[in-house]
N, CA and C of each residue as an Amber inpcrd file, in Angstrom:
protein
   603
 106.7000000  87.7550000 122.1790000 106.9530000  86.7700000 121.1640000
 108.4560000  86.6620000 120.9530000 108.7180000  85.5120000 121.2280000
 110.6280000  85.1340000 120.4920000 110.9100000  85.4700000 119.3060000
 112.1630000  85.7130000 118.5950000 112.6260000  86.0560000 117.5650000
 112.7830000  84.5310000 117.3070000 112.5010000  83.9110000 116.0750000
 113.0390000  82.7660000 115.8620000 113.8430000  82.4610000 114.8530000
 113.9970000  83.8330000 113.7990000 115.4370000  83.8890000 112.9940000
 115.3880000  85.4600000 112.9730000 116.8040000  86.1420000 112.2470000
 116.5880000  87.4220000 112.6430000 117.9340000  87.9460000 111.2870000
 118.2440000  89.4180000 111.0110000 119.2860000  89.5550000 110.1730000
 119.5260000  91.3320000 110.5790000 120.9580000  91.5980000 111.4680000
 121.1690000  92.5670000 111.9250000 121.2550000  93.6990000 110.7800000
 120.3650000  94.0590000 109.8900000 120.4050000  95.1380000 108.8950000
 119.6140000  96.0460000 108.9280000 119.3290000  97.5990000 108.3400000
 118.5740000  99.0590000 108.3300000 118.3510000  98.5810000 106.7120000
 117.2720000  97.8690000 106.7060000 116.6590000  97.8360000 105.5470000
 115.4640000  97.5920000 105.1730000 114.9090000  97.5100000 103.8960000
 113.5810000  97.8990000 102.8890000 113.1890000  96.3120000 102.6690000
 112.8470000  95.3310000 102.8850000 112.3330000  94.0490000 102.6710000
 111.1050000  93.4590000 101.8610000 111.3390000  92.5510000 101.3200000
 110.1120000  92.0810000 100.7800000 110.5910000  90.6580000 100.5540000
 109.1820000  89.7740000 100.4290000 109.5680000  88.1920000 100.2420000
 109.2460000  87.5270000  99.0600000 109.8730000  86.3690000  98.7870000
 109.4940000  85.6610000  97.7270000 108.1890000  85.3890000  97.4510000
 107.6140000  85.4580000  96.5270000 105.9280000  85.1790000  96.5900000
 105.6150000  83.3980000  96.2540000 106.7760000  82.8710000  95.5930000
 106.9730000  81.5160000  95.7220000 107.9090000  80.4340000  95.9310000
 108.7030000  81.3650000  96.6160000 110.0530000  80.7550000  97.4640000
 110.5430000  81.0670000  98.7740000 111.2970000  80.2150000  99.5120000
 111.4570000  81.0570000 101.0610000 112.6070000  81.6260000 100.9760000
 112.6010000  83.1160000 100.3780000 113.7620000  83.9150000 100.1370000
 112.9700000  85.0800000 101.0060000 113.9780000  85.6570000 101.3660000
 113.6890000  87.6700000 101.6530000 114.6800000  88.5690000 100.8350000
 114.2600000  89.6890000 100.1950000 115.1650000  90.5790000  99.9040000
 115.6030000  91.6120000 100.8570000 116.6330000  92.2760000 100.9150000
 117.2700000  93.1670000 101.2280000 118.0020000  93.7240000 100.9740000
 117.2240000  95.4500000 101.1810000 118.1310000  96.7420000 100.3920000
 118.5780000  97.5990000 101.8370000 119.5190000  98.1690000 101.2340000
 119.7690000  99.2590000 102.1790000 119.2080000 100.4760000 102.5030000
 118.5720000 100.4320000 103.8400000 117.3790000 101.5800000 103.5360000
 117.5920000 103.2440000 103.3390000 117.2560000 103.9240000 102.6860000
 117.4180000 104.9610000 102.6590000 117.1060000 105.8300000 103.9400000
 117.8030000 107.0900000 104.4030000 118.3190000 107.2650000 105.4470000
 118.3440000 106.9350000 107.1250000 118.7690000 105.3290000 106.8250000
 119.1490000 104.7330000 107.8970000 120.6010000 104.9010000 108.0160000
 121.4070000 104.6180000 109.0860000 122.5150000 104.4500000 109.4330000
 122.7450000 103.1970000 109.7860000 124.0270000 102.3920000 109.5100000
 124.5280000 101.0260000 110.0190000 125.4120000 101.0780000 110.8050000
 125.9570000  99.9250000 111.8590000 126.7230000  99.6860000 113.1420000
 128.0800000 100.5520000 112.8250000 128.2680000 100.5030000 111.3250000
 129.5810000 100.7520000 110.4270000 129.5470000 102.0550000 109.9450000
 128.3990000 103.1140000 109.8300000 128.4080000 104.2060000 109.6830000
 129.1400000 104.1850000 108.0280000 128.7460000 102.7830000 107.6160000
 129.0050000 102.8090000 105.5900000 127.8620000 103.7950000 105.0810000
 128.1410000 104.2710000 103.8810000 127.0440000 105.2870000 102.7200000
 126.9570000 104.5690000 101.9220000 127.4710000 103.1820000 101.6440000
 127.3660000 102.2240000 100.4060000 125.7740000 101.2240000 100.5860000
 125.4910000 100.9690000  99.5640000 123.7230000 100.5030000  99.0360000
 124.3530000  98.8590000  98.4280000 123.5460000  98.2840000  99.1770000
 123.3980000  97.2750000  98.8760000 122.0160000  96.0070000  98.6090000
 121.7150000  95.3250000  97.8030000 120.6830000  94.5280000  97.4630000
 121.1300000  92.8300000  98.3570000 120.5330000  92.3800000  99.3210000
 121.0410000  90.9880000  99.4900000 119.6690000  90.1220000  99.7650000
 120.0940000  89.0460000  99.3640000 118.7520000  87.3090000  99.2110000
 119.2630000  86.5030000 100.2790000 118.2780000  86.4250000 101.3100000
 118.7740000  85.7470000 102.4850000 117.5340000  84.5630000 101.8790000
 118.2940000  83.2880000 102.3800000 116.7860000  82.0780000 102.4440000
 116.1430000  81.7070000 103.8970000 115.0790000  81.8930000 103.6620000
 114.6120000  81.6050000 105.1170000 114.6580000  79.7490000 105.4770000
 115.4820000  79.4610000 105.7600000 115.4390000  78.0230000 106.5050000
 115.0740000  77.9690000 107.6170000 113.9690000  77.7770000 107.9990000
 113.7820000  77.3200000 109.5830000 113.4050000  76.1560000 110.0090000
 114.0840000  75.4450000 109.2700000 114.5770000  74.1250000 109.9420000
 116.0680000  74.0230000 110.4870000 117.1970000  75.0210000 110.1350000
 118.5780000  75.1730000 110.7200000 118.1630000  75.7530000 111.9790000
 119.0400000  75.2740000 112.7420000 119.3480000  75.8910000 114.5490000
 119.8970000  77.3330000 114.0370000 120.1730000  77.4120000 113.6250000
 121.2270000  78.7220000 113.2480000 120.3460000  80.0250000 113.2860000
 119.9540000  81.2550000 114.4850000 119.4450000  81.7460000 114.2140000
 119.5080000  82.9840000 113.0340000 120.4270000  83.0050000 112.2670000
 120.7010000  84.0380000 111.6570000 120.4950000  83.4070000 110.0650000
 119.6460000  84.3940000 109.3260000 119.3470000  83.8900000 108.0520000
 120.8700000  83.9440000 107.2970000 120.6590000  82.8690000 106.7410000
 122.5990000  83.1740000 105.4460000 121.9020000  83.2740000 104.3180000
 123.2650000  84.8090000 103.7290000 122.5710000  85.2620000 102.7730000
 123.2740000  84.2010000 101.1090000 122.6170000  84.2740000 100.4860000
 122.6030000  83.4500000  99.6230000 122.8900000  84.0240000  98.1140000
 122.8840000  85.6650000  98.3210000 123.0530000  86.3580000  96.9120000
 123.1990000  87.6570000  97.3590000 124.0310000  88.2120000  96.4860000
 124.2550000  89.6310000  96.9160000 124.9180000  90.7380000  95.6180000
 124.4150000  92.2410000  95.3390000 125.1420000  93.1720000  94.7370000
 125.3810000  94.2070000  95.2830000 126.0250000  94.7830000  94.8760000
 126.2120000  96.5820000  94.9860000 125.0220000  97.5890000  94.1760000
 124.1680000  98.4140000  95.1960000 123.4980000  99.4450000  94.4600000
 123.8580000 100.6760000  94.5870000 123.8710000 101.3540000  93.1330000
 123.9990000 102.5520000  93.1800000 123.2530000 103.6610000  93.8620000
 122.3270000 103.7180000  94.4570000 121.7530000 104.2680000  95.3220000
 120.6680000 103.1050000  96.6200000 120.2180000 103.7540000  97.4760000
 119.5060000 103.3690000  98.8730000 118.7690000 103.3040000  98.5140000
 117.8380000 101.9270000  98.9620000 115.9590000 102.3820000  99.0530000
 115.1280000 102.4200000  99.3930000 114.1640000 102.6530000  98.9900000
 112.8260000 103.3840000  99.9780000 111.8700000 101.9890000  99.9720000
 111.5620000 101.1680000  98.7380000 110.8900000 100.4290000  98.5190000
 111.1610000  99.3770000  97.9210000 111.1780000  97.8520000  98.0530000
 111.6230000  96.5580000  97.1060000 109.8570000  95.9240000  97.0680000
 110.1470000  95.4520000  95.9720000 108.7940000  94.4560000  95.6710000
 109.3940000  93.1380000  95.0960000 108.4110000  92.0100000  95.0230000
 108.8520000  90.5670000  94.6150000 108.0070000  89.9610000  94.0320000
 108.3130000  90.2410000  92.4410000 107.0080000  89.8140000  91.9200000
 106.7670000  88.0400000  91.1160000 105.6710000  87.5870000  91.0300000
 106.0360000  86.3160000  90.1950000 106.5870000  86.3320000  88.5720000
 106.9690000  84.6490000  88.6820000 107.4120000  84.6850000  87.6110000
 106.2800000  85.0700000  86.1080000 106.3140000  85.8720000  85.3740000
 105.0160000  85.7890000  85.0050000 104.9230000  85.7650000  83.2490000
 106.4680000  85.1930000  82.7670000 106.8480000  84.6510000  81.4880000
 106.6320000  83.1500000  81.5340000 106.5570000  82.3820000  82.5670000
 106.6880000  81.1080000  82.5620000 107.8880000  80.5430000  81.7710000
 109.1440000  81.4190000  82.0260000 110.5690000  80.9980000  81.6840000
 111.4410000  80.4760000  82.8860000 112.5760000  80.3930000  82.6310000
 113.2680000  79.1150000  83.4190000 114.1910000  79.8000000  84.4300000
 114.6040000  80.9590000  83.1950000 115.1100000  82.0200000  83.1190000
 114.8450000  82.6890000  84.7640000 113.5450000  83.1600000  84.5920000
 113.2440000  83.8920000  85.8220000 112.2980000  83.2040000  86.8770000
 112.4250000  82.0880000  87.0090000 111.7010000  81.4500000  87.6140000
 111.4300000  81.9380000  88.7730000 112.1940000  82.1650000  89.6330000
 112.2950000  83.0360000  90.7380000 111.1330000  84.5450000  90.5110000
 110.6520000  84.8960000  89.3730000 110.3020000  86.1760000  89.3570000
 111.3670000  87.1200000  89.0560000 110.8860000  88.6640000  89.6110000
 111.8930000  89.9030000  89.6180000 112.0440000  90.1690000  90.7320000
 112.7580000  91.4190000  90.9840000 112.6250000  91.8520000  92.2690000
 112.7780000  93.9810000  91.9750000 112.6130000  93.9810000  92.2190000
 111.9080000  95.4600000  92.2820000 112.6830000  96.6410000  93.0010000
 113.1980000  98.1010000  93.0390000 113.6280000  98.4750000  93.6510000
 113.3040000  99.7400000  93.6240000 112.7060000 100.7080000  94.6180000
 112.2960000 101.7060000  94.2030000 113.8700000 102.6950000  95.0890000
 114.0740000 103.5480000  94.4490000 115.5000000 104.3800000  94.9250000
 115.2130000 105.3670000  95.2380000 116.0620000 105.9520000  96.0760000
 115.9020000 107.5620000  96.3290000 115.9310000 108.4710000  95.2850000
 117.0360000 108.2440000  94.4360000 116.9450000 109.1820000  92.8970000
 115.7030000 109.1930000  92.1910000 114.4060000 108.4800000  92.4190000
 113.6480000 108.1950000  91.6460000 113.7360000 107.2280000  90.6560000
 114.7480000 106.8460000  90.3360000 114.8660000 105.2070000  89.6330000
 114.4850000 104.1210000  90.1150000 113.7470000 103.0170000  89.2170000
 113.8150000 101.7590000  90.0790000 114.2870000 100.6290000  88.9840000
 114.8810000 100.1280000  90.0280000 115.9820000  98.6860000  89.3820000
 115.4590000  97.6810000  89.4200000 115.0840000  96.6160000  88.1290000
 115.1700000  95.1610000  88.0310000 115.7020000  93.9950000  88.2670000
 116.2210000  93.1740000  89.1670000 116.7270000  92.2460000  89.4800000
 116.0050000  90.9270000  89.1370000 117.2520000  90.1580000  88.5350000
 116.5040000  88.3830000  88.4920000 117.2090000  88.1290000  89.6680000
 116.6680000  87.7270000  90.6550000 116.8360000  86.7030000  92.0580000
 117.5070000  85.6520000  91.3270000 117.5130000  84.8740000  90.5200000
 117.9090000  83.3750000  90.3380000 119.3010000  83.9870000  89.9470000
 119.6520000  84.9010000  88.9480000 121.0090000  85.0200000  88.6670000
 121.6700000  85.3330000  90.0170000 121.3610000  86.2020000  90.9010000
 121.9540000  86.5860000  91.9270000 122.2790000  85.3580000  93.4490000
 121.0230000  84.6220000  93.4080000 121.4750000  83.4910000  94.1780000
 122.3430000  82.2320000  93.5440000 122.5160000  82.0800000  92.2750000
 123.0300000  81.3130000  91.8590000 125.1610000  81.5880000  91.3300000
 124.8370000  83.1030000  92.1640000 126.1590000  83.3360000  92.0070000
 127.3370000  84.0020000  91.2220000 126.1740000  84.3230000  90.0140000
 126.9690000  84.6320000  88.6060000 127.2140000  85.9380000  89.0910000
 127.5040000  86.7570000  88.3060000 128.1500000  87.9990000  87.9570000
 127.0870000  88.8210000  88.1480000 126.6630000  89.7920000  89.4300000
 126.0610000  90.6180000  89.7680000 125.3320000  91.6210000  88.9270000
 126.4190000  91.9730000  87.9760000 126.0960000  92.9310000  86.3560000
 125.1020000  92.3230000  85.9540000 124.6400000  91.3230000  85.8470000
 124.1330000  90.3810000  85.1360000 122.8340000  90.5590000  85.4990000
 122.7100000  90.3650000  86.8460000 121.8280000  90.3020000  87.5010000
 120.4730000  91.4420000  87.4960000 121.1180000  92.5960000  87.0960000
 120.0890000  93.7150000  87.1140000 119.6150000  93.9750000  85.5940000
 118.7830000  93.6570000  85.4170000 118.0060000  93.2930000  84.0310000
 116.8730000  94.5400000  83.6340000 117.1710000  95.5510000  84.2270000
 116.3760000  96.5790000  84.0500000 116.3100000  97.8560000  84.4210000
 115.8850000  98.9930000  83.9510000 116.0620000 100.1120000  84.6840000
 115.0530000 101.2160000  84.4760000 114.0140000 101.6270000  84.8660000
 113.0270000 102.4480000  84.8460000 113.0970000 103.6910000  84.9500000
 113.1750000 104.7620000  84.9710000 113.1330000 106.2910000  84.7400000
 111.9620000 107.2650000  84.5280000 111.3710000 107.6290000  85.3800000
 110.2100000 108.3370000  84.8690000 110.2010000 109.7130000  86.2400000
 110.1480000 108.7970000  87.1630000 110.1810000 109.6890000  88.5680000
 110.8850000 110.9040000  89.0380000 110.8690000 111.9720000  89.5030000
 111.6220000 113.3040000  89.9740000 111.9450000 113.3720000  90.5040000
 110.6710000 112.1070000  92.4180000 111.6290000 112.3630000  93.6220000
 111.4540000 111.0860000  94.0770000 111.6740000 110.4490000  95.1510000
 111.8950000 108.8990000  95.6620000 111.0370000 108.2340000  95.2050000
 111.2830000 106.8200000  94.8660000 109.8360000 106.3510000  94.7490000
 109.7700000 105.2420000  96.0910000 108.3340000 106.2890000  96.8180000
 108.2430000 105.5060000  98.1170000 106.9240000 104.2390000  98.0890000
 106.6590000 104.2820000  97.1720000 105.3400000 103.0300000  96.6190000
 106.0530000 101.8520000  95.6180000 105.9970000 100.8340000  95.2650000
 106.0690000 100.1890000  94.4300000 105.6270000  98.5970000  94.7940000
 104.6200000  97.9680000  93.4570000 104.2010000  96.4880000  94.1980000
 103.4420000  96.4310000  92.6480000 104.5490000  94.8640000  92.3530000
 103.8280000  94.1600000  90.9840000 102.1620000  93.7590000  91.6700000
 101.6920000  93.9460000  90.0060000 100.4400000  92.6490000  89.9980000
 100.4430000  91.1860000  90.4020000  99.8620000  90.9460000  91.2960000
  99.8260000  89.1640000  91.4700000  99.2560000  88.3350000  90.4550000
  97.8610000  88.8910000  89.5850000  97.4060000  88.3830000  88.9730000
  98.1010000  88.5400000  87.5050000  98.4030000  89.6570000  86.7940000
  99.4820000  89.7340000  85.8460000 101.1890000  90.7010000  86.1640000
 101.8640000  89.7120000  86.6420000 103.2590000  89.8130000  86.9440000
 103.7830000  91.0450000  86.2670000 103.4980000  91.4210000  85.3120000
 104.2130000  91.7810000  84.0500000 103.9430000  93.2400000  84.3830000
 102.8880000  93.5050000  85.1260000 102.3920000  94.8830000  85.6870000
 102.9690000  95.6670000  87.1440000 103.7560000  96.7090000  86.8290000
 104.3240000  97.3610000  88.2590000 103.7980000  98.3680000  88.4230000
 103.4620000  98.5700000  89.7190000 103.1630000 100.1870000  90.1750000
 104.0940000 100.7300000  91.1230000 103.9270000 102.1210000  90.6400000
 105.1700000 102.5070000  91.2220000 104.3870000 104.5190000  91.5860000
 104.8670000 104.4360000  92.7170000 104.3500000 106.0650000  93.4300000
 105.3660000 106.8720000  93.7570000 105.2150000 107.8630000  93.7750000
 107.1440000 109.0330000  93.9060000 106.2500000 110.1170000  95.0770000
 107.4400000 110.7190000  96.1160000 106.8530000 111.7210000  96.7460000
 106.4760000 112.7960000  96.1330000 106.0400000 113.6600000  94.9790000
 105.1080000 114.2690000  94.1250000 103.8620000 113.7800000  94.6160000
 103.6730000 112.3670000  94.3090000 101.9410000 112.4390000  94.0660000
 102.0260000 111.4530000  92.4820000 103.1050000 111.6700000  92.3070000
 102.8060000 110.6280000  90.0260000 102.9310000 109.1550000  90.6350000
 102.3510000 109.1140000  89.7200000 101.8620000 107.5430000  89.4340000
 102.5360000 106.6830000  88.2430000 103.1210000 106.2120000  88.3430000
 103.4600000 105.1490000  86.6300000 102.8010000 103.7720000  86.7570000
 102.0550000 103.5520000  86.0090000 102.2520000 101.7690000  85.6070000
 102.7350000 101.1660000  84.6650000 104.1260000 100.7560000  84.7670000
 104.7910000  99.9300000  83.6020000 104.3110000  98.3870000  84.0160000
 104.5600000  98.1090000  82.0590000 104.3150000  96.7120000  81.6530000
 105.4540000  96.7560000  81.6180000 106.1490000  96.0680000  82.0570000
 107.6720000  95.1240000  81.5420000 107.8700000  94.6260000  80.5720000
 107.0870000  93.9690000  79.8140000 106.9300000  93.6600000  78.4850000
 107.3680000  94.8810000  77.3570000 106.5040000  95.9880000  77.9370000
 106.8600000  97.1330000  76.9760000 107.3290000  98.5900000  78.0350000
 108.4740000  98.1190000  78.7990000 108.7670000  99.6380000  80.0660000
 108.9720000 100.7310000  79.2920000 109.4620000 101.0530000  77.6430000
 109.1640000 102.1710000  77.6500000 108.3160000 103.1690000  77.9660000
 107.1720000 102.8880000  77.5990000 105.9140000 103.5990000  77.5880000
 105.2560000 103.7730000  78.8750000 105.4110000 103.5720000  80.2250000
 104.5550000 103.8400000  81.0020000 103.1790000 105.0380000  80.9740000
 101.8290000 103.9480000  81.8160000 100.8740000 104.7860000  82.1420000
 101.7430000 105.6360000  82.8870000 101.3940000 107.2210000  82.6300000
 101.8290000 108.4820000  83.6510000 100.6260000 108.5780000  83.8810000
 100.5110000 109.0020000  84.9920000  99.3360000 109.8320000  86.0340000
 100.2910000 111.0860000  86.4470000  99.5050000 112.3280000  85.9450000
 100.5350000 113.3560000  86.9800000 100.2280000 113.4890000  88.5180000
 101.0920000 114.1960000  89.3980000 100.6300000 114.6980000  90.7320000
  99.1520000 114.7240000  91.3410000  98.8630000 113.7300000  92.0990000
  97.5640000 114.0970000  92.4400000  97.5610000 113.7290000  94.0210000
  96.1220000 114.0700000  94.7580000  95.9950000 113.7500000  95.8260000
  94.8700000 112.6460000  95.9080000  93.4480000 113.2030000  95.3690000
  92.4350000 112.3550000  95.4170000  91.8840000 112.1460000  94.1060000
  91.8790000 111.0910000  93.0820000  90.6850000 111.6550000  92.1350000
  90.5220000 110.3540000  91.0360000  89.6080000 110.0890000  90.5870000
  88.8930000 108.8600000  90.1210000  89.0930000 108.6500000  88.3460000
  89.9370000 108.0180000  87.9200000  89.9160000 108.5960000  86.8710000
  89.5150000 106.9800000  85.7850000  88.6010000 107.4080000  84.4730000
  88.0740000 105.9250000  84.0730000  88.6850000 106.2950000  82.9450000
  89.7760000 104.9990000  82.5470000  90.5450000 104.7510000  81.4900000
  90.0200000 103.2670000  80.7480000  90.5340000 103.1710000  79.6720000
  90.3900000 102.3390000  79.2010000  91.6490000 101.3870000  79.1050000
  91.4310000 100.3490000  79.9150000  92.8760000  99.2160000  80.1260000
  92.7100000  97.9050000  79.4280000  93.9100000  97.5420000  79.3110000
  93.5390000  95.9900000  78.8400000  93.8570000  94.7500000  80.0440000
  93.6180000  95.1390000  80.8150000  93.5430000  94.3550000  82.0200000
  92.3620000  94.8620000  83.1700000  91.8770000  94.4160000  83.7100000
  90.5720000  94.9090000  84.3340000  91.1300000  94.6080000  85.9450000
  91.9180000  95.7930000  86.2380000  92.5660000  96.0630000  87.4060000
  92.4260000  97.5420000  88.2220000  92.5160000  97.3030000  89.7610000
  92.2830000  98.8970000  90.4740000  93.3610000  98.5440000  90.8850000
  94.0680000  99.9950000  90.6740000  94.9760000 100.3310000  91.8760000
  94.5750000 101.1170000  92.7330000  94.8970000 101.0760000  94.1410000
  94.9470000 101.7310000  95.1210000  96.1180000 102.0190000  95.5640000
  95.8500000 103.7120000  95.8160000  97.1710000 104.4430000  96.7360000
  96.7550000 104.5480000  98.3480000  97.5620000 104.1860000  99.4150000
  97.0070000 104.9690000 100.5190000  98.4130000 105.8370000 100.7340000
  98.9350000 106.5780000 101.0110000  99.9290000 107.3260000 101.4760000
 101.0690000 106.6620000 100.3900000 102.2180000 105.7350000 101.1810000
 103.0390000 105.4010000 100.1620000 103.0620000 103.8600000 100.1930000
 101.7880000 103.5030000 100.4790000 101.5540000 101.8700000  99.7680000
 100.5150000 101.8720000  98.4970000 100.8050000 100.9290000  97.7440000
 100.1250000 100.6940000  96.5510000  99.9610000  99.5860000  96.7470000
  98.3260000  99.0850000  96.1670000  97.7150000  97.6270000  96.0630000
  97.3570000  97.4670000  95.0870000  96.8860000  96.7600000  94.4750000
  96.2510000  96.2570000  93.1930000  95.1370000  95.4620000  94.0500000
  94.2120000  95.7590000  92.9030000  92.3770000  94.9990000  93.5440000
  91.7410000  94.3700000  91.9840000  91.4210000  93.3530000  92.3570000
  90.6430000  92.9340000  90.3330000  89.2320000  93.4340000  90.4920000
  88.9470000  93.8800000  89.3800000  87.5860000  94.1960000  89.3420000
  87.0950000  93.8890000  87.9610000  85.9790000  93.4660000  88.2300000
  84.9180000  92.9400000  86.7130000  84.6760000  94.4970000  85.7670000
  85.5140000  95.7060000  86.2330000  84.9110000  96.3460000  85.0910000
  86.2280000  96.9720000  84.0370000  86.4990000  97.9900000  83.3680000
  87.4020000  98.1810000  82.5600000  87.6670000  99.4210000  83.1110000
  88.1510000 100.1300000  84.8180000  88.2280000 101.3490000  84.7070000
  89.6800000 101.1730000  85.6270000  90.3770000 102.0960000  85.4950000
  91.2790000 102.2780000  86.2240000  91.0060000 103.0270000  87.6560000
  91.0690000 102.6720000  89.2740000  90.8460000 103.4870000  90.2420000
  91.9660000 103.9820000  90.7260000  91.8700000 105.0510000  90.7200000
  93.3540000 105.5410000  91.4980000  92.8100000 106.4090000  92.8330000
  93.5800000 106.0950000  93.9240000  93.2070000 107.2070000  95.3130000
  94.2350000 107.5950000  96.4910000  94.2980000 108.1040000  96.9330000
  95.1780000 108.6600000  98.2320000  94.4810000 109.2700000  98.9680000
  95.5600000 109.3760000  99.6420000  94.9470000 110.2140000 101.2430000
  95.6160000 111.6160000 101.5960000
């Protein structure tokens, strides 16, 4: 199969869920042509209608650490604001960072741009992937085995799950959602009942 656009980077990707954007982080322990240690977040647009095989990037910051995992979730305030959605960053420190895409492609002041900051984790977080059906919901997995689900609405408080490997646990949610773990992907599944599923391998 031909390459029919392409972007020479060692990075963590994920796409717009309603725009033709890609994100890109700098992946955690990859090496670049440049043998840099500096972390970076960049928004390439996918045009493939330009001859040009190389995506141009369209937004860009500096991160304080590399990462393991980006997610791209919808907009799910129905503001103007974030129309674009968030964008997600799971780090090696165990932090993960908030980004509005629209501030960052539109140029402003990078600071600006990172609208959030999560804290719960000990060691990388190698899982992370909003809800499709409610935006507002992130999951997020660390090499331990913990689990968080923050609402964005209210990120203090995250669901904690401690360390686990396998095990079924029925909570009472106000959203009638499963998550699934397999190793270090996380899915979300809807289900008609009120329990929370959690699993690994």
């Amino acid at each position: 199969m031909a390459c029919i656009k392409w972007v020479n980077r060692s990075a963590s990707v994920a796409l717009a869920p309603d725009a033709p954007y890609m994100v890109a982080g700098t992946m955690a322990g990859a090496v670049d042509l440049s043998f840099s240690s500096s972390a970076n977040l960049e928004i390439f647009k996918l045009d493939f209608e330009s001859e040009d095989r190389e995506l141009p990037v369209v937004g860009q910051c500096p991160s304080s650490e590399r990462f393991n995992r980006l997610a791209w979730g919808k907009n799910g305030s129905g503001s103007d604001e974030f129309s674009l959605g968030l964008i997600a960053g799971g780090l090696v420190d165990g932090s993960i960072h908030i980004w509005n895409p629209l501030t960052l492609i539109r140029s402003e002041a990078s600071e600006q741009a990172l609208v959030g900051h999560l804290s719960r984790h000990r060691g990388p977080v190698r899982g992370l992937e909003f809800n499709a059906i409610a935006p507002n919901l992130l999951a997020s997995g660390a090499d331990d085995g913990e689990i968080c689900i923050w609402d964005l609405a209210a990120p203090a408080q995250p669901t904690h799950f401690p360390p686990l490997e396998v095990v079924v646990l029925p909570l009472k949610v106000k959203s009638d959602f499963c998550l699934g773990i397999a190793r270090f992907n996380i899915y979300w599944h809807q289900l008609h009942i009120m329990e929370l599923l959690l699993f690994g391998t």
